[in-house]
Steps between C-alpha positions, in 0.01 A plus 500: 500500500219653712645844440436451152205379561392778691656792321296354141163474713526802658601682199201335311246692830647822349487428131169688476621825641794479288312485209244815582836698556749332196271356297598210271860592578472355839543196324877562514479499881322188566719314251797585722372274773516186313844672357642533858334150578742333165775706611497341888454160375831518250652599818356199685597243205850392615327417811243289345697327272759391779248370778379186464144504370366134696603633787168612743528863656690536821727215330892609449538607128103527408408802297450827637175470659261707762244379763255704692252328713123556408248250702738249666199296609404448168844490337515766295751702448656828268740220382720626193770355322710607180660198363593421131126417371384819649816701393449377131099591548569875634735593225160443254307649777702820629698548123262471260252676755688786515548510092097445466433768731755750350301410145192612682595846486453565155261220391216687741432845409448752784111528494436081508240478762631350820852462393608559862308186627627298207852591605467393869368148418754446248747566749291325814522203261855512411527527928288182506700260247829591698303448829413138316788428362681540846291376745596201672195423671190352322203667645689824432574430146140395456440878633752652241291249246197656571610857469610428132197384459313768597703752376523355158124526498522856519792579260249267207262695639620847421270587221198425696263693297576217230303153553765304344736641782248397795440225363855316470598633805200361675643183317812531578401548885272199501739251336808584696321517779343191505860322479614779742259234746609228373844586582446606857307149575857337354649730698379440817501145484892488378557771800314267765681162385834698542428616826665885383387709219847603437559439154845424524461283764238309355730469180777367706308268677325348133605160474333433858152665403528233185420241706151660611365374162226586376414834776813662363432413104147608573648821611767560257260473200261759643780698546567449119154593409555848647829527290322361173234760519690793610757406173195441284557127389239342388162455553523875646727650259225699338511754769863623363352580150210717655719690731654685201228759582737614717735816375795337379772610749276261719564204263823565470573474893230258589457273226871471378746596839299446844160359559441202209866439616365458854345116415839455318698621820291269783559155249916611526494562867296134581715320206820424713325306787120392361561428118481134548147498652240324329278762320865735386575375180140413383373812542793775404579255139169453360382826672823664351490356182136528424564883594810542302378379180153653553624847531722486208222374287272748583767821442520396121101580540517862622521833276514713821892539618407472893332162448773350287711587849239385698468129359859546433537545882257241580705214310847631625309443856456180455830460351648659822286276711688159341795651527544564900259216575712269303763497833869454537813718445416540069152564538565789779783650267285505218137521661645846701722615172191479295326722782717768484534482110107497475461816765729683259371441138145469598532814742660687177239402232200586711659829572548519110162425428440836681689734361309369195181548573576806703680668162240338265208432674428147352650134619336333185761300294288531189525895534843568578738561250850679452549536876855338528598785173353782726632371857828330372625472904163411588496197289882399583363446891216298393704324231747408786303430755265235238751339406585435821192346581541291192804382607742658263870529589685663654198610712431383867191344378719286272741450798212347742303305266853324351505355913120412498577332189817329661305466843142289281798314302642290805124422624448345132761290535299364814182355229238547296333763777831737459531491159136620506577762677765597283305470154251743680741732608629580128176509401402766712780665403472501115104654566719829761742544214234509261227759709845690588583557096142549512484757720821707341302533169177533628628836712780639215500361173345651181236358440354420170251763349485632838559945543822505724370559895516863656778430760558870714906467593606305820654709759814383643362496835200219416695276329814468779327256694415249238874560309659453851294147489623414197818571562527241816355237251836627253719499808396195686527300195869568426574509873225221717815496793327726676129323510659236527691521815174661626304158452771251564411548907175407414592189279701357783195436683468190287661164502827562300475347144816337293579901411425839615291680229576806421334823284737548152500608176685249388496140581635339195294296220272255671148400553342803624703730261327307190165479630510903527621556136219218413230764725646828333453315149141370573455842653580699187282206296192540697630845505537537101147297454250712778228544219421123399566419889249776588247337257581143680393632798230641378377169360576271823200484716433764756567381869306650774696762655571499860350852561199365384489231744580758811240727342250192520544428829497833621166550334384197680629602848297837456200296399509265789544843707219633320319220564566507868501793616109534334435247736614585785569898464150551495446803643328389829608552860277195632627265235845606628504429818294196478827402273733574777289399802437181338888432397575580918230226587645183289844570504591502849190206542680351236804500701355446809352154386813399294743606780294355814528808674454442897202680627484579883355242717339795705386811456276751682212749344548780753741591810240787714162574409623812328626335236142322413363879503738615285414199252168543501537875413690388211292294381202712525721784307510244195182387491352860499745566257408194253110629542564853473366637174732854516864526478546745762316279801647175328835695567463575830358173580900370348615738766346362786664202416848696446410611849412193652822339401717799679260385801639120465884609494445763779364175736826282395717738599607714214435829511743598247339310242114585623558891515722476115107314459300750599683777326526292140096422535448872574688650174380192268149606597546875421693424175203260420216799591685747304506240199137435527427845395534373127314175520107476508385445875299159440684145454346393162599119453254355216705165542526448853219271503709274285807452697439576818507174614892433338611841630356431851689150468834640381526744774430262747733247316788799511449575858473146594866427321647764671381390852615119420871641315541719846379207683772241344769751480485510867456126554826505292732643701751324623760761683441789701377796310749770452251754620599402845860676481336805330413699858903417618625562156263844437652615871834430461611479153244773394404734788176504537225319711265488247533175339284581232664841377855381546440222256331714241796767497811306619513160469273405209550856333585372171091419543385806554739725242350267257119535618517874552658509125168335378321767719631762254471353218138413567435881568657562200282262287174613724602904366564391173183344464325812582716813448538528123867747543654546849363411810228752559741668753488850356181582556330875611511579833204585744584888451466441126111402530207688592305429794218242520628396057546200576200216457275863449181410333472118567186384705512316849394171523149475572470867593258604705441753828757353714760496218402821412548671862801328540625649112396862719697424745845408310463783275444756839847322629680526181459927509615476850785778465761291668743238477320209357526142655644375206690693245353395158127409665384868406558368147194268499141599419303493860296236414831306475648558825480344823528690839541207719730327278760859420502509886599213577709444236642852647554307841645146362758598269767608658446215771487253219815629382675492820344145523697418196807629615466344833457096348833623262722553757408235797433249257854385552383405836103505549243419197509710238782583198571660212196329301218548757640843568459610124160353463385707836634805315264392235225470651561862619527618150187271380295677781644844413354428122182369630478804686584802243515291181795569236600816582547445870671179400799732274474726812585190745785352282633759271811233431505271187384140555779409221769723753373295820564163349784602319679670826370185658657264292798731508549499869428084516782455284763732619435351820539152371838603316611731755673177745735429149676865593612353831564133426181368573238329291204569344237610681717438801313684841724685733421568918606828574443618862587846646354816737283742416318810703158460622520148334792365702611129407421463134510162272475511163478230225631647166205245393270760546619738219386210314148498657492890437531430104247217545295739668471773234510251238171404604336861552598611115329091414173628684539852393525364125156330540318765697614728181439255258143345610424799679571872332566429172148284490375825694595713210441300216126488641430876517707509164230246336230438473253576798367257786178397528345293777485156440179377604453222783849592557705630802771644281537739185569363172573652137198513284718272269445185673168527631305167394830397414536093462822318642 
């Protein structure tokens, strides 16, 4: 089974380039997947059909069956099974597959846009209904539900330049989903009052689970709303209608073989062990019924030939539905029989209707005319396969509705409630034999007074599929032995009745024999009288269609989102985070009060004096910062208290964590300088005055809730922390003597793949918020750029006779005809350039560098690590920039920022999958200790590799905002328009915003 799983996914990842090299014709290939897939499950049938299909996996005599753990802890496994239900299933699912897929190839013609992505998700879903079908585990069939789901959302999608197409698919997506949920929740709850997820097991084991009451018939009917709107019963059958949008080799697959049938399949595989539960029979009869008589009502309404299939579909659904809900050995025969017979006429007409509108370009009834003169074979397939959904014999449809009719019979004879049943069921009947005589004339007779259609001729090669269709309904019906053996394994999962049912033509003259020559009469009545019926429908009240309804409350969910996102989206960063700050206050106070969470009986402000300094540094470093009227001072003031806190975790002991501190504060205050450049220097707030008072209370509020949840979490405790075993555990289990590192890169790993992940993927939005293509990588180089360019022509700030000498002075050292101290620094006008700060700069680098390199490779043992070695290497490269602007910064790192975190992230994982080569786990850390010269005794931590990628990850995330918020702003301002000085300020600004209001 998995190979064939496998083999149709994998050839569904090539489809694409099979299509830009074949074209359409690579049709032919992918339809020999599901043809290899039919031919290895004829070859499996004898197997099936002698195991015995109650008996669980690993049982002797159980159906051929394959298990592959996944997440033991959570009991999930690649669980897949092939018995008779699934075997019955696939042959819809890999034959008719393979025939629809075949058809493809001359129903698309060779320049239909994306044709190649079309043909992959066909197959992908033909892949997923066989994964469905087959899996024996319910969290992984819920997967393989999903993936039909959101793969038939792209096949009704396929004209999305239409709205009609968008729209039903959207529709389609939202309804199936919805019971998609639904069905999970059932799911779950069914899987957790088992104790397995096995589905076989939990089969075997039903009549236990009965006595659970009301959890397990709780479960079982939200396990039936997932199958009722995946099958398009009603109330959500109006999303079957709409998805006719689709091109109609998708409505022939999904709408008459696989995915409608998947609701169909889930009722038949829960039937055997839960169809006595308390919500079964309500829902899948009146449900059924409602839906069966429904859709045949409203095909005798439509003039286009897809949507007389479509409602025809819809009421055959629920027809289906009763059937295989409707339990024991005669309603499996005929509930699966009708399956199969259904898959192969309604497969056949769709592919019909086609051809049709393919060769004539029209699916209007009233418009075609002559077709079955000019296509005589044409109309022989859709004559047989009609009136095999109409139940004419000798046809299979005949065949299986003769045993529903047989299987409804013995319920009447139980009262009142089965002989309802029964009356309904003919009913429904007489309205399909009268849309399928409705459809034959509607696509091929002569019409009255209308021109005969212009039919081009039928190649041999698009109408094989459907007449290969027809001829199984031809075949089946003179010979059901086959089918039949194929579902009797399935029947004899039910209680044995007085007789074994069977599939046959012929089973004398008897109840069910009359009541189909009463249907085929009524049929041909209704049939013979469409014009006054049309007009009675036409006269009878109009009911509100369900579409409408879903339509309604769609427009009122957007409303209410309307409504509340203009309240709450409203475009202001205070209101924001006054939103979340206040949520973090009252709902752990909230809990705190409800919960009577212990608070510490004792508790001391300060352990050495130092800390109290510290504090009080802090505090000063907000309050200058709440009274500072300029962003750049009320910025620094935040990093004095960035500062102060790297003070407080240096006195506890915890250098790792102070000098990570130190390093974050330093690059968070040069990415917030460089972004001040494009804000006005002054702190306008015309509303402060307002609510200072409730933003001065929330704060305190915030930081007051956090003290008291710290406070209580630790009053909590009631074992020894685990942090006590981390120094034995980082020594011995990971290597290192560094407590602090070890964890980050060995034994909480999974941690840090997942934060340095976010780390790129922040960089990525920060570039893409600034760069409009690329990342501003390929950029001119210093040699490229004439001396003293750069910033030429712009004024010092407050200029004057010291400024002025000191302008003399860098434009005498830039002609200096040597070396200069930095590379690009030539490249700035004099009055730009800095002496002192080139110099030193000159002197630091390198050191800084070395620096970083130093913390990477003893942080295994001494502070330091990956992280705070990449943001020392930042540092170095934010100085650089400060030093020589953009150029010298391309000069410094002429590597991509995209290259660094994507060779980061390469080397992270490869070193996190590399321990899978040799048996380990992931993310596994191995000791390796040897000899080197000059170095003697070495140990190293394969850990470290990881630090390495951690490392560079985070120079290309602070190379990506020194680029961002510092050279491209750089260029875009001598590329604009020009700066003027601001004044009262200590900083340029554009002439844009000057006077600017908040």
């Amino acid at each position: 089974m998995i190979p064939v799983l496998l083999a149709m996914f994998a050839l569904a990842l090539g489809a694409p380039f099979l299509f830009s090299r074949l074209g359409r014709s690579a049709f032919f290939i992918l339809a020999a997947a599901p043809a290899a897939g039919f031919a290895w499950l004829l070859v499996q049938l004898p197997q099936v059909l002698a195991a015995d299909q109650g008996a669980p996996n690993g049982r002797p005599g159980a159906p051929p069956s394959v298990v592959i753990p996944w997440i033991p802890s959570l009991q999930l496994e690649l669980a897949f099974r092939l018995d008779a239900l699934a075997a019955v299933l696939c042959i819809l699912i890999l034959g008719v597959g393979a025939l629809v897929l075949f058809y493809c190839a001359r129903y698309f013609k060779s320049d239909d846009p994306d044709v190649g992505a079309f043909g992959a998700q066909l197959l992908a879903f033909a892949a997923s209904m066989f994964g469905l079908v087959t899996a024996d585990d319910l969290i992984l069939m819920f997967i393989f539900w999903e993936l039909t789901t959101i793969l038939s959302y792209l096949l009704i999608g396929y004209a999305r330049q239409r709205l009609s197409a968008r729209r039903s698919a959207l529709q389609a997506l939202i309804v199936t989903t919805f019971g998609g949920l639904a069905m999970l929740v059932g799911l779950v709850m069914l899987g957790e009052a088992a104790g397995t997820y096995r589905i076989s097991e939990i089969l075997a084991g039903a009549q236990a689970l009965a006595g659970r009451g009301a959890l397990v018939d709780i479960a079982i009917a939200l396990v039936l709303v997932g199958a009722i709107t995946k099958s398009a019963l009603v109330p959500f059958h109006f999303w079957l209608p709409g998805a006719m949008a689709a091109p109609t080799p998708v409505s022939a697959y999904l709408h008459a073989a696989a995915m409608v049938k998947a609701g169909v399949f889930l009722v038949a595989r829960f039937a055997p062990g839960f169809g006595e539960t308390t919500f079964w029979y309500p829902v899948i009869f009146v449900l059924g019924m409602a839906t069966m008589l429904l859709g045949g009502w409203r095909a005798l309404r439509q003039f286009d030939l897809k949507l007389v299939l479509a409602y025809g579909t819809v009421s055959q659904l629920g027809f289906l539905t009763m059937v295989v809900g409707l339990g024991g050995p005669d309603g499996a025969v005929a509930g699966l029989g009708l399956l199969l017979a259904h898959g192969f006429f309604k497969a056949t007409l769709f592919l019909v209707v086609g051809i049709i509108d393919h060769q004539s370009g029209t699916r209007d009834l009233r418009v075609l005319s002559g077709v079955g003169a000019t296509s005589p074979a044409l109309f022989a397939v859709a004559l047989v396969a009609a009136g095999s959904m109409a139940g004419v014999p000798p046809l299979l449809g005949f065949v299986a509705k003769e045993s529903v009719l047989e299987a409804f019979a013995h319920r009447a004879e139980d009262g009142p409630a089965g002989t309802l049943l029964l009356g309904g069921i003919v009913l429904g009947s007489i309205l399909t034999f009268a849309y399928s005589a409705r459809f034959v004339w509607g696509a091929f007779a002569l019409k009255h007074g209308e021109p005969q259609t212009p039919f081009k001729r039928v190649r041999i090669s698009f109408l094989l599929a459907p007449a290969l269709l027809a001829v199984a309904s031809v075949l089946f019906g003179l010979w059901p032995a086959p089918l039949d053996a194929a579902i009797q394994p399935y029947a004899r999962l039910f209680p044995d009745g007085a007789a074994t049912p069977h599939l046959a033509l012929w089973h004398g003259f008897n109840l069910p024999l009359l009541l189909s020559m009463v249907t085929i009469g009524a049929g041909v009545a209704l049939y013979l009288l469409r014009r006054p019926f049309e007009r009675l429908q036409g006269r009878l009240p109009a009911v509100r269609e369900a579409e409408v309804l879903y339509r309604s409350l769609i427009g009122v969910l957007d409303d209410v989102a309307v409504w509340i996102t203009g309240r709450t989206q409203r475009g202001s960063l205070s209101f924001y985070l006054f939103v979340i700050l206040a949520t973090a206050v009252a709902t752990p106070l909230a809990a705190l009060i409800l919960f009577d969470a212990p608070l510490p009986s004792d508790f001391r402000i300060a352990e050495s004096p130092a800390q109290v300094v510290a504090a009080v540094v802090i505090l000063g470093g907000i309050l200058a910062a709440l009274r500072s009227d300029k962003r750049f001072m009320a910025v620094l003031m935040v990093g004095i208290t960035g500062y102060g806190m790297a003070v407080i975790y240096a006195l506890h002991g915890a250098p790792d964590l102070a000098l990570t501190q130190m390093l974050v504060e330093t690059i968070v205050l040069v990415a917030f300088v460089l972004a001040l450049r494009s804000l006005p220097a002054r702190l306008w707030n015309s509303s402060g005055s307002r609510h200072r008072l409730l933003r001065a209370g929330l704060g305190i509020a915030f930081g007051g809730i956090m003290a008291v949840i710290a406070m209580s979490a630790m009053a909590s405790r009631n074992a020894a922390p685990i942090s006590l075993a981390y120094p034995e555990l980082a020594y011995d289990e990971g290597g290192g003597a560094n407590a602090v590192n070890v964890l980050l890169v060995d034994i909480r790993a999974w941690d840090t793949l997942g934060e340095i992940t976010v780390l790129a993927i922040a960089a990525t939005g920060i570039a893409s918020l600034i760069f409009i293509r690329g990342r501003g990588d390929r950029r001119r180089r210093a040699d490229d750029v004439e001396d003293g360019s750069v910033d030429r022509g712009q004024e010092p700030l407050n200029a004057g006779g010291r400024e002025s000498a000191a302008r003399l002075l860098a434009a005498r050292f830039a002609d200096v005809p040597r070396d200069p101290w930095l590379v690009a620094g030539r490249t700035l006008a004099p009055e730009r350039r800095s002496i002192i700060f080139e110099v030193i700069t000159r002197l630091l680098f390198h050191t800084i560098i070395l620096l970083s390199i130093y913390l990477l490779v003893a942080g295994h043992n001494l502070p330091g690590g990956g992280f705070a070695g990449g943001l020392m290497a930042g540092i170095a490269l934010a100085v650089r920039y400060l030093a020589g602007g953009r150029f010298e910064l391309a000069e410094a790192s002429p590597v991509s920022a995209g290259a660094l975190l994507g060779v980061g992230l390469a080397i992270v994982s490869l070193t996190a999958a590399a321990p899978l080569l040799f048996g380990g786990a992931v993310l596994e850390s191995y000791i390796l200790e040897f000899w080197l010269p000059v170095f003697g005794d070495v140990k190293f931590v394969t850990s470290t590799v990881f630090d390495i990628g951690v490392y560079i990850i985070v120079v290309g995330l602070v190379l990506d905002v020194l680029r961002s918020l510092g050279s491209e702003i750089d260029e875009r301002s001598e590329t604009e328009s020009p700066v003027e000085e601001h004044p009262g300020s200590d900083a340029l600004v554009p002439p844009a915003v000057e006077g600017a209001q908040p």
